[in-house]
N, C-alpha and C positions, 0 to 999 in steps of 0.2 A: 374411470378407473382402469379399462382396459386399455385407454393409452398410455398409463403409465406402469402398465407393465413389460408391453410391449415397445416403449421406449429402451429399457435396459436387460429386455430378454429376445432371442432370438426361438423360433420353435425349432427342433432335431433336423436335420436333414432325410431327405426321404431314405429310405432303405427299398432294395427290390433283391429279389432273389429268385432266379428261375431256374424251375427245376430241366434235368433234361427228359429230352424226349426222345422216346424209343424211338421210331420212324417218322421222317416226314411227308407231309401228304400236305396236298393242295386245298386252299381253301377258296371259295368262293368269293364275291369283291367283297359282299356284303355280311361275310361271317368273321366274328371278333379273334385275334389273336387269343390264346389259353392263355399262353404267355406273358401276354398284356393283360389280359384281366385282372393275374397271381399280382402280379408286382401293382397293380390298382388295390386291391386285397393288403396287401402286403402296405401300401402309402397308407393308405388309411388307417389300419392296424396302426406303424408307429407315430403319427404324427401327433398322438394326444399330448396335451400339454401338465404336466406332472408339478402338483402343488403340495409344499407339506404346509400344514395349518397349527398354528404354532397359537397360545394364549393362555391365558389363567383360567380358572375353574369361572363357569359362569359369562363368559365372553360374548357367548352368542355365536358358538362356532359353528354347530351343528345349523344353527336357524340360516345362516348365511349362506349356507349351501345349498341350503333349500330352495333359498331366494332366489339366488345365481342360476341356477341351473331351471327354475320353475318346476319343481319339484310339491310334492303334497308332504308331513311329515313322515316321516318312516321310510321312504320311497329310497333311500339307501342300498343298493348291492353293494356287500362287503364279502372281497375274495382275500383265502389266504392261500399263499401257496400256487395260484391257479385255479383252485378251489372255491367255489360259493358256499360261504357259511352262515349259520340263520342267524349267528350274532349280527347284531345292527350298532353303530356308534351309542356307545352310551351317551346321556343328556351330560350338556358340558358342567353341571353342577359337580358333577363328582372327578375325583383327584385322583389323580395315580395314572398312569403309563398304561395305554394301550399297546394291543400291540401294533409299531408303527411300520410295521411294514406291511399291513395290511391295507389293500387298494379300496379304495372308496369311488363308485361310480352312480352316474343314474342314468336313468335311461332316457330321460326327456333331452339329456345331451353328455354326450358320451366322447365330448374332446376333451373332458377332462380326468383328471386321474387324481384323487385326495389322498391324504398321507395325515390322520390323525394322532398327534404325540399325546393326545388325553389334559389334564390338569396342568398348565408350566406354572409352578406356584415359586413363591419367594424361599432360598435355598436350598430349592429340589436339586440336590446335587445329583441323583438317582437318572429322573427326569434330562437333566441338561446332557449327562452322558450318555444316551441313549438318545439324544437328539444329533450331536456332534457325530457319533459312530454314524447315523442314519447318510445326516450329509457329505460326509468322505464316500464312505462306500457307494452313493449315488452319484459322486461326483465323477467316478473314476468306472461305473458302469454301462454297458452298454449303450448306445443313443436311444433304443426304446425304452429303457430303465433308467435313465436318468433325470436327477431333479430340475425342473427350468426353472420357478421361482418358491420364494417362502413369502406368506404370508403370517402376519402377529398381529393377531385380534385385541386391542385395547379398549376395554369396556369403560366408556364416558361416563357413567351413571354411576358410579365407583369416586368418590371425593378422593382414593387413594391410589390410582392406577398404577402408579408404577414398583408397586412393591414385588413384583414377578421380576423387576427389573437386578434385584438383590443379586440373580441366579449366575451373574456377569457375563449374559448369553453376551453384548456388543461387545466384551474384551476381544472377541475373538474373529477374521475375517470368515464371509463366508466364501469367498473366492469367486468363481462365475455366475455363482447362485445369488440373486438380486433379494434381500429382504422390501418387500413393502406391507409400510404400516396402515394397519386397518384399524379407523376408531370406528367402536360399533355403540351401537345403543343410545347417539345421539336423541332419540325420542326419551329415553330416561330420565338425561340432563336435562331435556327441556320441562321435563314435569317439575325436577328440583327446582328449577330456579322459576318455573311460574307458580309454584307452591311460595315459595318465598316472597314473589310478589304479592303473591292476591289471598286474603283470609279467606275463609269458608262460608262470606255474605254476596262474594263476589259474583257478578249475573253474567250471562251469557257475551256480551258485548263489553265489558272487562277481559273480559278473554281474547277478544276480537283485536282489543285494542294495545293490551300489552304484547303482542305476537313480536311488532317490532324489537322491543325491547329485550324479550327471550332469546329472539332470533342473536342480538347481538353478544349478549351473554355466552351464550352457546359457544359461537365462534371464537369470539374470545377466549374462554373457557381451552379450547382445543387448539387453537395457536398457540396457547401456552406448554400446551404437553408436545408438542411438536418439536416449539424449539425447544426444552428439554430433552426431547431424542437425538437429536442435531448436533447435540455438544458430546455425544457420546465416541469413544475411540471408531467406531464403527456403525454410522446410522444406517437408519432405510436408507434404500435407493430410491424410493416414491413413497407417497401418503394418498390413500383416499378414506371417505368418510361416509359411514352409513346409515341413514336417516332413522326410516322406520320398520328398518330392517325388507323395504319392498323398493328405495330409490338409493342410487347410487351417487356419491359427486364426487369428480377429479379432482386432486389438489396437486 
């Protein structure tokens, strides 16, 4: 997955900034430049990589961050402003617009920066505008504030996924900003369609044995909504696919 992000995204260029200094004075061989350290201070500061997470109510947005980052649930800092505030991402069940310009961090890795839009349901016209303002104004923002990619959580488990698709986010380019598409909840589908195979006499080794079988359904299943993205005015720029919500694979 993270090669196909960083296939079609690039991270900010460093930024440094050194302050002046009142007098100079001699340093020893083995004592650090102030200097050098600020603008070290300074690399590290901007070089986070800046995500908005884009999906329908119920996607698996929140759980994915969790994943990604090795996080516990809750484990969320959410600043606004500059500010830490005790709000935490609501559970991706529920609809409606957060607010997205609230930074979403963790601490177990902290080269990323989240950007949750909340609920993208089928003609959230509310929703998509508030999405589009997000991506201009980041587009055009400083290099430590600006967006490097979008992610769109597609929940496989869903026989209907593309009805979010109504909202006619791909009419529109996103410009240097790379969307890639995330199917998430692959372990859901696979429950559907081993439900479908096996009735409720089925034993342990029925299970073992239709795995092949699942496994191909699945993908199938997800090749199919792919190349329907594909054909849109505007696809992804990458796809990856997320198992059980704890393993990742590149597509």
């Amino acid at each position: 997955m993270w090669k196909s992000i960083r296939k079609h995204v690039k991270l900010p260029k460093k930024l440094t900034k050194k302050p002046r200094r009142r007098s100079p004075r001699r340093r020893s061989p083995d004592e650090e430049d102030p200097d050098e350290e600020l603008s070290n201070k300074d690399r590290v500061r901007n070089k986070c990589f800046r995500i908005l997470i884009l999906g329908p109510a119920n996607a698996g947005k929140t759980t994915l961050l969790e994943r990604l980052t090795d996080s516990p649930a809750g484990a969320a800092i959410v600043k606004r402003n500059g500010k830490r505030i005790k709000e935490v991402p609501r559970g991706s069940h529920q609809r409606g617009i957060h607010n997205i310009d609230d930074e979403i961090t963790y601490v177990s890795n902290s080269d990323f920066v989240f950007h949750d839009s909340g609920g993208f349901e089928a003609g959230g016209v509310e929703e998509l505008q508030a999405v589009w303002k997000f991506i201009r104004q980041r587009s055009l923002a400083p290099p430590s504030q600006q967006l490097h990619a979008i992610w769109l959580c597609i929940p496989t488990d869903n026989d209907r996924p593309f009805g979010f698709l109504q909202s006619g986010f791909f009419s529109e380019s996103t410009a240097s900003v790379p969307v890639i598409g995330i199917f998430t909840k692959l372990d859901g589908r696979e429950t559907k369609v081993r439900t479908a195979l096996l009735d409720h006499t089925a034993s342990p080794s029925d299970f073992l044995a239709c795995a092949p079988e699942v496994n191909r359904k699945v993908a199938e299943f997800v090749d199919g909504l792919q190349t329907e993205f594909q054909k849109e005015q505007y696809p992804p720029a990458g796809f990856a696919r997320v198992g059980s919500m704890y393993t990742l694979s590149e597509e």
